[in-house]
N, C-alpha and C positions, 0 to 999 in steps of 0.2 A: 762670272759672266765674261769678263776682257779673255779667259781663256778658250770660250765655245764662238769669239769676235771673228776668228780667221773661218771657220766654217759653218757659221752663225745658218746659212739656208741649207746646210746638208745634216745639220744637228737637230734642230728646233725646228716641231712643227708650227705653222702659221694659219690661224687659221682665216685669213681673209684671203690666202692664194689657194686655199683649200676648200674654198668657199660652192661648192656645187650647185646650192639651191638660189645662191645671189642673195640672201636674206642680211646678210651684214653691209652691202653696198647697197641693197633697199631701204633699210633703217638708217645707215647713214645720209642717204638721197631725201627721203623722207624728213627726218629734222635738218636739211640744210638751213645753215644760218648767215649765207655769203651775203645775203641784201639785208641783214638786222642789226639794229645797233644794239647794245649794250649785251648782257650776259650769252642770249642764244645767237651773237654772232661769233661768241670764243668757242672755244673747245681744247680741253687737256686729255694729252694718252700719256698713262701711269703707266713705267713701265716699257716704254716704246719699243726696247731694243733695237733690233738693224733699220727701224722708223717704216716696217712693211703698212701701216695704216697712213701713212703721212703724206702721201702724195693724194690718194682719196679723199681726206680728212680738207686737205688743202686747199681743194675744189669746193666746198661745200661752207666754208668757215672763212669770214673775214680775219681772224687770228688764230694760230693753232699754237699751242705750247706743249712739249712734251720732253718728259723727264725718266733717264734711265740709271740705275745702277753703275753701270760699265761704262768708262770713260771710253774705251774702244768701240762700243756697241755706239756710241751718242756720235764718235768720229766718222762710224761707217754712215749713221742717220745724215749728216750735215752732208756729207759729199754725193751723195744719194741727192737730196735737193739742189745742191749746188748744181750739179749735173743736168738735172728738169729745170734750171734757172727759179725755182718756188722760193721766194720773198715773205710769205706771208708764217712762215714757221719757224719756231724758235725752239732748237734742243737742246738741254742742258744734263748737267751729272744732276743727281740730285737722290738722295738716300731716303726712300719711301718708307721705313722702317721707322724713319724719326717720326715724333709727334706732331704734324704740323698745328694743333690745337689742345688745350686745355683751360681748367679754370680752377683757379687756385684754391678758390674759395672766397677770395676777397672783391670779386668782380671785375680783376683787372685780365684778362685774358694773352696768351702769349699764342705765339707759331702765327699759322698762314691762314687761319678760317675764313678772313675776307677775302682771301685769293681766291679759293674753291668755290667758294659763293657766286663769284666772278665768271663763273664758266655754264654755259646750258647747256655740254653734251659732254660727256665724258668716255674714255673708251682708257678700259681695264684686261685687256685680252690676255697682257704676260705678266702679270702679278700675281 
């Protein structure tokens, strides 16, 4: 993915700029969480790459987090926000592939399940 970084919008389709019928920025519009405290004012995009949901996403969510493979794809994400001045998002690397949960058997639980927990809208577009 850091190699498809430089041409990331003439490689990979998108499809919320692909969007015709406005069905993914109604659904988003529709669970806005910008005025709710706890879970349904977060939101995580798995996956984010060049952060094409992130400035939508932004509007609608008191906290947005979102995590990509490609440390190039997550650099073009932040300068992308920095750019619209958006404060309320946070992109990070981060390997989707790991297990962020499991259970041993013995009840003690490992990874990130209370994070996911954590979130009331989630957006999966490029995973």
């Amino acid at each position: 993915w850091n190699h498809q970084a430089r041409n990331y919008d003439d490689n990979i389709f998108s499809t919320i700029d692909e969007d015709a019928t406005g069905i993914i920025a109604r659904t988003i519009e529709r669970c806005d969480g910008s005025e709710k405290d706890g879970p349904w004012g977060r939101c995580i995009d798995l996956g984010c790459g060049a952060g094409k949901y992130l400035m939508k996403l932004s509007g609608h969510f008191r906290e947005v987090v979102a995590y990509d493979l490609s440390p190039k794809l997550v650099a073009l994400s932040n300068k992308e926000l920095k750019k619209h001045g958006i404060h309320n998002v946070e992109v990070a690397v981060r390997d989707l592939s790991q297990v962020w949960y499991r259970d041993d058997g013995t009840g003690s639980q490992f990874g990130q399940m209370a994070e996911m927990e954590s979130y009331g809208f989630a957006v999966m577009a490029n995973v």
